[in-house]
N, C-alpha and C positions, 0 to 999 in steps of 0.2 A: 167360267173364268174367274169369278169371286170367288170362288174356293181358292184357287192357284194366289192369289194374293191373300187370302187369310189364314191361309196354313203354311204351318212350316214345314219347309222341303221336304224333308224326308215323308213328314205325314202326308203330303201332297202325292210324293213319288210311291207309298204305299197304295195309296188311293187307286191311284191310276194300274198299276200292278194290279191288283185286285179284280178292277173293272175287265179286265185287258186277259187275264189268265181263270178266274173266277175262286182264287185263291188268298189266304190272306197268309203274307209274313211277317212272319215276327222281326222286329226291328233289332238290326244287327250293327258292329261294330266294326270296323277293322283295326287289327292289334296287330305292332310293328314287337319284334323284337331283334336282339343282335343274335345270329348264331355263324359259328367258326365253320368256314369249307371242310371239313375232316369230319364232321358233327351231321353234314345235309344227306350223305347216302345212307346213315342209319335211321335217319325222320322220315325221308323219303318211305324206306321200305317198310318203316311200323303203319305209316299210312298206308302205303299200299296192300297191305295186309292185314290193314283193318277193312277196307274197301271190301276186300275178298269176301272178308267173314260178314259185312255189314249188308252187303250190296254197292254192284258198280256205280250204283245211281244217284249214293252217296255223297255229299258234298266233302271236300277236303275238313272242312271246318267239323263236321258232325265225327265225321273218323276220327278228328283230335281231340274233342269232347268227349269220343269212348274211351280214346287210350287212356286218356285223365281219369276219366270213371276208374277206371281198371285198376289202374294205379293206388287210387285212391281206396279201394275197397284192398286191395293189398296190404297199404300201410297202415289201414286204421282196424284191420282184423286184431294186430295184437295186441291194441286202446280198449276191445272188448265192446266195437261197436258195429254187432253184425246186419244193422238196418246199411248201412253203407255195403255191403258185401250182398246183402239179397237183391238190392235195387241192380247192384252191378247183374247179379247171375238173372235177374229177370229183363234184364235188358237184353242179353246174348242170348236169351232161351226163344225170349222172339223170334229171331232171327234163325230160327234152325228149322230146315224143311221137317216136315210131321211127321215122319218114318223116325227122323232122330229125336224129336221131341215125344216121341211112344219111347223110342230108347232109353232116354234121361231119366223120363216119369218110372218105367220100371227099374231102373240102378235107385232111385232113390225110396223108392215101395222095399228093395231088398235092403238095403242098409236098414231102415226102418223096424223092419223087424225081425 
């Protein structure tokens, strides 16, 4: 109970997360922003399909954290900074069952050489 009064909430509320699941999370934020009704069924479905490719099990939050990845390795391809682009394609390579990750690794063995 002297922990509950010497820590702060949230480190408290980790705490107990932890103890209770035996997992520890990383400390999170909630961000508001404004977006227009005509703008939610095009969000909706990039998450939804990023879930697909990431896993159902996914958090809404981590799907939006890829789209941004993605994005991101898109725009800064033509700034001529391809560590932002390897990170992105090493992040989706993970996620691909092993029959397509033998696929990928041989299309990139042929370009190669």
């Amino acid at each position: 109970m002297h922990k509950a009064r010497e820590l702060p909430k949230e480190d408290f509320r980790r705490k107990v997360e932890k103890e209770l699941t035996g997992r520890e999370e990383e400390p999170s934020e909630l961000s508001h922003f404004k977006v227009y009704k005509s703008q939610i069924p095009l969000i909706e479905q990039a998450i939804e399909t990023a879930a697909l490719m990431l896993g159902t099990d996914k958090s809404r939050g981590y799907c939006l954290e890829m789209i941004c990845a993605d994005f991101l390795a898109g725009a800064r391809l033509d700034n001529g900074n391809p560590e932002i682009l390897l990170n992105s394609i090493s992040s989706y390579y993970k996620f691909l069952p092993g029959e397509q990750q033998r696929a990928f690794l041989e299309k990139i063995r042929e370009k190669a050489s």
